[in-house]
C-alpha positions in Angstrom: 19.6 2.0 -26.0 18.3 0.3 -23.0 19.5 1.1 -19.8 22.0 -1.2 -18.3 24.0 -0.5 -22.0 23.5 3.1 -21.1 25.1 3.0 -17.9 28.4 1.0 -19.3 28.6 3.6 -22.2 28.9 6.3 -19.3 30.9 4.1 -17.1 33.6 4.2 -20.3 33.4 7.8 -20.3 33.8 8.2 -17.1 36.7 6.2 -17.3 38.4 7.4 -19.9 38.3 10.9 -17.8 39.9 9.4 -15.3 36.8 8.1 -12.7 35.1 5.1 -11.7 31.2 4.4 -12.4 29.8 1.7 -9.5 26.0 0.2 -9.5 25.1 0.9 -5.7 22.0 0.3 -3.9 18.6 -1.8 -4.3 20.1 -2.5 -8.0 22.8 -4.6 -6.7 20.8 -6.2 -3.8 18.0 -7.1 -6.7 20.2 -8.6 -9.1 21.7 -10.6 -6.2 18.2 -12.3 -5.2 17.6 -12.4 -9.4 14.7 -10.1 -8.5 13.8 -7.7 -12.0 14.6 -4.2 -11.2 14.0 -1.6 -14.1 15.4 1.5 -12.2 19.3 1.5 -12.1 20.9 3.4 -9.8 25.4 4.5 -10.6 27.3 6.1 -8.7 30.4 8.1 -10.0 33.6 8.7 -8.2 36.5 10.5 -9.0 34.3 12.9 -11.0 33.4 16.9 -10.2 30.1 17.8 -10.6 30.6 19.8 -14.0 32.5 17.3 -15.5 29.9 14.8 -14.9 27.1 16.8 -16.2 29.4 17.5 -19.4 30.0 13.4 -19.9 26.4 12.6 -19.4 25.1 14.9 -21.3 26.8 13.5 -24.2 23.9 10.8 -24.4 20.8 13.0 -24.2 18.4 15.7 -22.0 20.0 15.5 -18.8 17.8 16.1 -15.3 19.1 17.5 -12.6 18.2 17.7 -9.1 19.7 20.4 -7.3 23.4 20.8 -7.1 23.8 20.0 -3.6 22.2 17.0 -4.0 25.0 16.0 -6.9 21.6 13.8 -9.0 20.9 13.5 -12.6 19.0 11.6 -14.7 18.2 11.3 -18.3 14.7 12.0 -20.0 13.2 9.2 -21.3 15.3 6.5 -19.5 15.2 5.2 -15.9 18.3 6.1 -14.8 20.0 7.7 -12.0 23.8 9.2 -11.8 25.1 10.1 -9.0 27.6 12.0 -7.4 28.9 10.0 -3.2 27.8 12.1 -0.8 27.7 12.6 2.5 25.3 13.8 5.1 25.4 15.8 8.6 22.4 15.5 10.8 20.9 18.9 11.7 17.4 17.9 13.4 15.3 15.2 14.4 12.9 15.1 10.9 14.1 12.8 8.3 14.5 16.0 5.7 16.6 17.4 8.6 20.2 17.2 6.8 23.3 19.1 5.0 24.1 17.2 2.0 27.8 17.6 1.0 28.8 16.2 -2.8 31.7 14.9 -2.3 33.5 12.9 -5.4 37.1 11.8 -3.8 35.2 10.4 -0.5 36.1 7.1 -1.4 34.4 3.9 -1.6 34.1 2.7 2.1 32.9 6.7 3.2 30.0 6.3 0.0 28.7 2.9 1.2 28.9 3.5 5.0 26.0 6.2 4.8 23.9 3.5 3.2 21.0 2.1 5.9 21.8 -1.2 5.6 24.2 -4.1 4.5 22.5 -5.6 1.8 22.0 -2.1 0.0 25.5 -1.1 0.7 26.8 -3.1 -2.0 29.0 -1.3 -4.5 29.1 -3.0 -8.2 31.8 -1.8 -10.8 29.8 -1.3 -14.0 32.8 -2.6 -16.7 34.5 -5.0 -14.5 32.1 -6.5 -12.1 33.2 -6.5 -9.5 31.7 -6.2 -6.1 33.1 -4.1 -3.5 31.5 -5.3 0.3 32.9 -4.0 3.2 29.8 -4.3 5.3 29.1 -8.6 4.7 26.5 -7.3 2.7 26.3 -10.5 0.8 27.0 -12.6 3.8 23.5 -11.4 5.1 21.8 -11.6 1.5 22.8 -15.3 1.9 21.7 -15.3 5.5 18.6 -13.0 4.8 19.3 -10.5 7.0 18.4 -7.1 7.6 21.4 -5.4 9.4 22.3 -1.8 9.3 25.5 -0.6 8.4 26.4 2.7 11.3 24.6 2.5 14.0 25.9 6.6 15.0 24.4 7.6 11.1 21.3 5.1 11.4 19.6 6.4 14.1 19.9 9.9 12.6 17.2 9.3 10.3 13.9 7.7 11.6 12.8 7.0 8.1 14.8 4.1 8.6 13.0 2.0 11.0 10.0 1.7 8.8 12.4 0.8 5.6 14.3 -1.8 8.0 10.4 -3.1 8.5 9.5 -3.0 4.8 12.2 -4.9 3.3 11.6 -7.5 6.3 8.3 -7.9 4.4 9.2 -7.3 0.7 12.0 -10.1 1.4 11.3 -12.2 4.1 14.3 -11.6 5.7 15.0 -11.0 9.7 15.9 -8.2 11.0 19.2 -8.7 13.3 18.5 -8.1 17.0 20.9 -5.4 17.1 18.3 -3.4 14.3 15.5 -4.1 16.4 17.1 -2.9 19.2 18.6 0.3 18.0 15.0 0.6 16.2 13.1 0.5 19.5 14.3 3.6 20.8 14.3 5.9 17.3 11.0 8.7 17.8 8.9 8.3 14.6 6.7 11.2 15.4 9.3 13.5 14.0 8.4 12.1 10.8 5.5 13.3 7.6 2.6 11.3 7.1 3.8 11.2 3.2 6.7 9.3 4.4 5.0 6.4 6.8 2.4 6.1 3.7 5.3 5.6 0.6 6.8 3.2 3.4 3.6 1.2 4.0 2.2 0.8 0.3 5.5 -0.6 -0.9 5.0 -3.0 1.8 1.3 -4.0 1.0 1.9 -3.7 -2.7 5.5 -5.5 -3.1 5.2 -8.1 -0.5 3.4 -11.7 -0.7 3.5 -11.7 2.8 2.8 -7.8 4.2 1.8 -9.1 7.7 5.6 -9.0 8.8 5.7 -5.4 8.2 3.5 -4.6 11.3 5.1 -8.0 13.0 8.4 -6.0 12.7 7.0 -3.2 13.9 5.7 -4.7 16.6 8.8 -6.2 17.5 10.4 -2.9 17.4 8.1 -1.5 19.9 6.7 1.1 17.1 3.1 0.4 16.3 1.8 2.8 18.9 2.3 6.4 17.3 1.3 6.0 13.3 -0.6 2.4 13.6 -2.2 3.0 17.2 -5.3 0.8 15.8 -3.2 -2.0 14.8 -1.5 -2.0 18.4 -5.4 -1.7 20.1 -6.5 -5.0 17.9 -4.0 -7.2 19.7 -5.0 -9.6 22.3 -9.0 -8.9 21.1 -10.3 -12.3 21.5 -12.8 -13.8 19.3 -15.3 -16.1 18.9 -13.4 -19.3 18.3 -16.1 -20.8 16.5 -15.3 -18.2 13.8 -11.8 -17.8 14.3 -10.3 -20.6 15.7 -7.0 -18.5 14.5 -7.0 -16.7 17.4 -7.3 -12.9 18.6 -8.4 -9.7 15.9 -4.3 -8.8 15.0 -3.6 -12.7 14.0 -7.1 -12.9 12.3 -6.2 -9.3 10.2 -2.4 -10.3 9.7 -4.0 -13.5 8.1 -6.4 -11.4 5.5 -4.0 -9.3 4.9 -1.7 -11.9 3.2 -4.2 -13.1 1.7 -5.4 -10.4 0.2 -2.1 -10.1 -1.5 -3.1 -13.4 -3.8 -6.2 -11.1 -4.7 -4.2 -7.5 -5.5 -3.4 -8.0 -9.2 -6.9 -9.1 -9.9 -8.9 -5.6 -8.3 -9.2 -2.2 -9.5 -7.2 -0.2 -6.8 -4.6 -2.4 -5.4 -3.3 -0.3 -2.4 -6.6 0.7 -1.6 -7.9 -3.0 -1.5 -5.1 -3.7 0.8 -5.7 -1.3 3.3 -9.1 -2.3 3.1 -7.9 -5.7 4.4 -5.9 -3.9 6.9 -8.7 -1.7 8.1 -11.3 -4.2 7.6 -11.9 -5.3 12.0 -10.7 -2.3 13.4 -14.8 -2.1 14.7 -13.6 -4.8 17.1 -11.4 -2.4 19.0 -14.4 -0.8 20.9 -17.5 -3.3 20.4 -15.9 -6.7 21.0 -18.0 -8.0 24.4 -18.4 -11.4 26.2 -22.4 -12.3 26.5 -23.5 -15.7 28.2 -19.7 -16.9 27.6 -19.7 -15.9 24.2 -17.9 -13.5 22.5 -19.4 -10.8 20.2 -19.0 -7.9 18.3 -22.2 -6.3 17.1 -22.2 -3.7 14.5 -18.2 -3.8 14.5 -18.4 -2.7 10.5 -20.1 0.4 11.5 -18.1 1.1 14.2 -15.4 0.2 12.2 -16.1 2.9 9.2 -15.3 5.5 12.1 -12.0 3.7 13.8 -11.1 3.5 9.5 -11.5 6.8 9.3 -9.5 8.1 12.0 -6.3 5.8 11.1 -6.7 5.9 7.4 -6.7 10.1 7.8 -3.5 10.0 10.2 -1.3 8.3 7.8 -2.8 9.3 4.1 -4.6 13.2 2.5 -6.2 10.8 0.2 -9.9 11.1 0.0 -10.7 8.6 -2.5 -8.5 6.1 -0.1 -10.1 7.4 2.7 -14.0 7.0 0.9 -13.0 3.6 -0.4 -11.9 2.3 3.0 -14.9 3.5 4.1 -17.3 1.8 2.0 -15.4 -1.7 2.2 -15.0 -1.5 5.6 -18.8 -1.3 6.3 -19.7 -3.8 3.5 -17.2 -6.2 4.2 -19.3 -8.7 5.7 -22.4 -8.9 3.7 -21.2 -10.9 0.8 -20.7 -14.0 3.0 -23.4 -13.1 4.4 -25.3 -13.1 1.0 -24.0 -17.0 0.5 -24.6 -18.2 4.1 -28.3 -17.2 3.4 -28.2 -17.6 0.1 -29.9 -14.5 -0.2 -32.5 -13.0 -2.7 -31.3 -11.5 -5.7 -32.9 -8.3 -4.6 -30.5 -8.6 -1.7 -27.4 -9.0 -3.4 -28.2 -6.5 -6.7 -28.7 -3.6 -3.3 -25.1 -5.0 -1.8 -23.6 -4.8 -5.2 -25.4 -1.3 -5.6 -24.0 0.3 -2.8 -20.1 -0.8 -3.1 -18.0 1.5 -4.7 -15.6 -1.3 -6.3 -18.1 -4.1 -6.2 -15.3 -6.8 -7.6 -13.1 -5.8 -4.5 -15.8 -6.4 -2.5 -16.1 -9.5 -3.3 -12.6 -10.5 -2.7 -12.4 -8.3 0.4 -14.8 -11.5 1.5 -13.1 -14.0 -0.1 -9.9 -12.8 2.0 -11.5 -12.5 5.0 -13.0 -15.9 4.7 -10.2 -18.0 4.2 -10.0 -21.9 3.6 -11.6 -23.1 0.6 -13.9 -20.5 -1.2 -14.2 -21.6 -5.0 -17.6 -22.1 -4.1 -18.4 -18.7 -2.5 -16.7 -17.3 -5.5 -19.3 -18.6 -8.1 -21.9 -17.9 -6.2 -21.0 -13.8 -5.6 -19.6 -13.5 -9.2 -22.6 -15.1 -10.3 -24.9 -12.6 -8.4 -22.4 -9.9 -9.7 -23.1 -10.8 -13.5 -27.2 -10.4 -12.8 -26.4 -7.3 -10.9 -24.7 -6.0 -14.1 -27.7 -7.4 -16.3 -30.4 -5.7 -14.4 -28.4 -2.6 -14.5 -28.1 -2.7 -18.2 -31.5 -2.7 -19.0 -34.0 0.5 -19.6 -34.8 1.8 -16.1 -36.9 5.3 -14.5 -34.8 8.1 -14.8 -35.3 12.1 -13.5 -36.4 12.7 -17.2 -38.7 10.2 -17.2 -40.7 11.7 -14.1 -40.3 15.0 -15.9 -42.0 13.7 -18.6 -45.1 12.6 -16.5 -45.7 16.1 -14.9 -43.6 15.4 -11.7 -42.0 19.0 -11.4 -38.2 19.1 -9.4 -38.5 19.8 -5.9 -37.0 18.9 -2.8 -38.2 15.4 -2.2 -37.5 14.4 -5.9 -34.6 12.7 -4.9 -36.7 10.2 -2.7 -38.6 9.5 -5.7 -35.6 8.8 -7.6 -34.5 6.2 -5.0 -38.2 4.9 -5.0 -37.4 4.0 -8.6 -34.1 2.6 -8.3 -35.0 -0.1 -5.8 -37.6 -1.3 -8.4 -34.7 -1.2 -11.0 -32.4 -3.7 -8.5 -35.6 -5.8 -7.8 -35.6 -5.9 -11.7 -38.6 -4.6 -12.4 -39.1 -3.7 -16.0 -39.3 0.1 -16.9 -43.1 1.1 -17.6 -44.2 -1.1 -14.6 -41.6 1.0 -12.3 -42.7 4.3 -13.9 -46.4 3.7 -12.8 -45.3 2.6 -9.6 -43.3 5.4 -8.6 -46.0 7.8 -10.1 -48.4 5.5 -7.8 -45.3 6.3 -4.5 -45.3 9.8 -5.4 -49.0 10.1 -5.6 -49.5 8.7 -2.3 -46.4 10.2 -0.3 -46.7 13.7 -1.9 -48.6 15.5 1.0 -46.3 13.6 3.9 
């Protein structure tokens, strides 16, 4: 049984015991815009918390989680039941609240604790119909991101970030009166795990993620989680280059395009804040010489600046070693087709990046305009990189073989042998040269 039949066969048993089942939330605002979304959310009313768990347990291996909370879910479908609520503020962190099930708080009371408008629609699951007493639908018409209580939204900072996302996701405005209330909400209070789950549904779900941090900005609320992003603002360029204009517009610009590359590289949210990250060198090397304006050795300045914002917002390692990498490669494939560069060149590029293929789109991103051309060339390159690598090549074992006994430099000669395997040099030949390197570095 799929889900949405699911939920009316519970609706009908909740019914018949006297309740009312409603579809609430992002499920309601989805099928509203005819966006797909596979995760229903119901809400039951008129219903205590035993007697629910009874009915729903009816059709299979219920989930709970916790009884204050008044959740459940069934195993193996992607569903969620739950039990209106309501919530008392009892700090200044977004986990600081009591949670109070309560099933007879009516409909109006269940909706106003919603964020905003357009997810405080309420959806009977047998009858249809829509219950809206916040214009919730008036503002999905008008795409508009408006929050429902202004005394309940500020009590939870989370929100500010959400009210930013689904600007993004959407492509809606946020009304004034949002940004407003928004600009004076303290997001320090908040987890790092909470800013990141906000900002990868905005890089991953949004065809234009450059109004999240245009939001954001508007909201006065770059400066404590995305202090880098604020710094790159008004960071003038060479025009030449980037007749687009300062480092933000020029990053807000690869950014969306990187979207168009997403579904096509190995580690989509990674890529992304690859884009994001990808200038962030600028910051502290940008400098005006003879009239012109440069900034030399910005992707190794940039690894660094990475570093520090990538670690203030994520624990990830492998995000933070990806970033990283891309980061300080980011401008060589370009490079490779403005000089149309040696192979040797391009196997060493394609050697030392960790996700070569998002490399190579990283560039394509950061490029802009028309690039079918620069696209050939690198994936070209790319398929003799993968050629040379396939073929027989020097390994450890191979030195062993020859009498060359593991010590500390061994590594060097290992190295020695596998920039003769990315020049392509064929595997005997690169054996008796490294023997030949070792022979005559050994005493150094």
């Amino acid at each position: 049984m799929d889900d949405v039949s699911l939920s009316k066969k519970i609706a009908e048993a909740v019914r018949e015991n006297g309740g009312r089942t409603f579809y609430v939330g992002g499920y309601v605002r989805d099928r509203l815009l005819s966006i797909d979304n596979k995760d229903v959310d119901i809400e039951v009313h008129g219903i205590e918390h035993d007697k629910l768990y009874q009915i729903i347990s009816q059709f299979g291996e219920v989930k709970t989680f916790g009884d204050s909370f008044g959740i459940f879910s069934l195993k193996y479908h992607n569903i969620d039941i739950a039990l209106p609520r309501s919530e008392e503020n009892t700090g200044r962190g977004h986990r600081d609240f009591a949670i109070y099930v309560d099933p007879f708080i009516g409909y109006e009371k269940a909706a106003r604790r919603r964020d905003f408008t357009i997810n405080a629609l309420m959806e009977d699951v047998l009858t249809g119909e829509i219950l809206d007493y916040f214009d919730g639908r008036k503002d999905l018409e008008d795409r508009i991101i408006r929050h429902v209580d202004r005394d309940s939204f500020v009590e939870d900072p989370l929100r500010v970030l959400r009210a930013a996302q689904f600007s993004s996701r959407f492509e809606f405005a946020v009304a004034e009166e949002t940004v407003e209330l928004c600009r004076n909400i303290d997001l320090s209070v908040l987890s790092k795990e909470r800013i990141e789950e906000e900002l990868k549904k905005a890089l991953l779900k949004s065809k234009k993620p450059s109004i999240f941090f245009d939001v954001l900005s508007k909201m006065d609320q770059l400066s404590y989680w995305f202090k880098e992003i604020e710094e790159i603002k008004n960071i003038e360029q060479d025009r030449s280059y980037h007749p687009e204009g300062d480092v933000y517009i020029h990053t807000m610009e690869v950014l969306d395009r990187c979207s168009m590359y997403r579904d096509l590289v190995e580690e989509s949210y990674y890529f992304m804040m690859s884009g994001l990250c990808h200038d962030l060198g600028k910051i502290t090397t940008t400098v005006e010489i003879n009239g012109r304006i440069h900034a030399y050795g910005h992707e190794k300045e940039g690894v660094r600046i990475a570093g520090v914002f990538v670690h203030r917002i994520s624990t990830n390692n492998s995000l933070l070693a990806y970033v990283k990498n891309m980061v300080y490669l980011h401008m060589k494939p370009n490079t490779m087709f403005n000089d149309h560069s040696k192979i040797k060149s391009s196997n060493k590029m394609f050697d030392e990046a960790k996700y070569p293929v998002d490399l190579i789109y990283l560039a394509l991103a950061d490029r802009g305009g028309d690039v079918e051309e620069v696209k050939a060339f690198l994936f070209d390159r790319y398929e003799i990189y993968k050629e040379y690598m396939a073929r027989p090549f020097v390994k450890g074992e191979d030195l062993k073989k020859a009498g060359i006994e593991p010590c500390p430099d061994f590594h060097k000669y290992i190295a020695y042998a596998r920039k003769l395997r990315l020049a392509g040099v064929e595997k005997n030949t690169a054996l008796k040269q490294t023997l030949d390197y070792i022979k005559n570095h050994k005493d150094e």
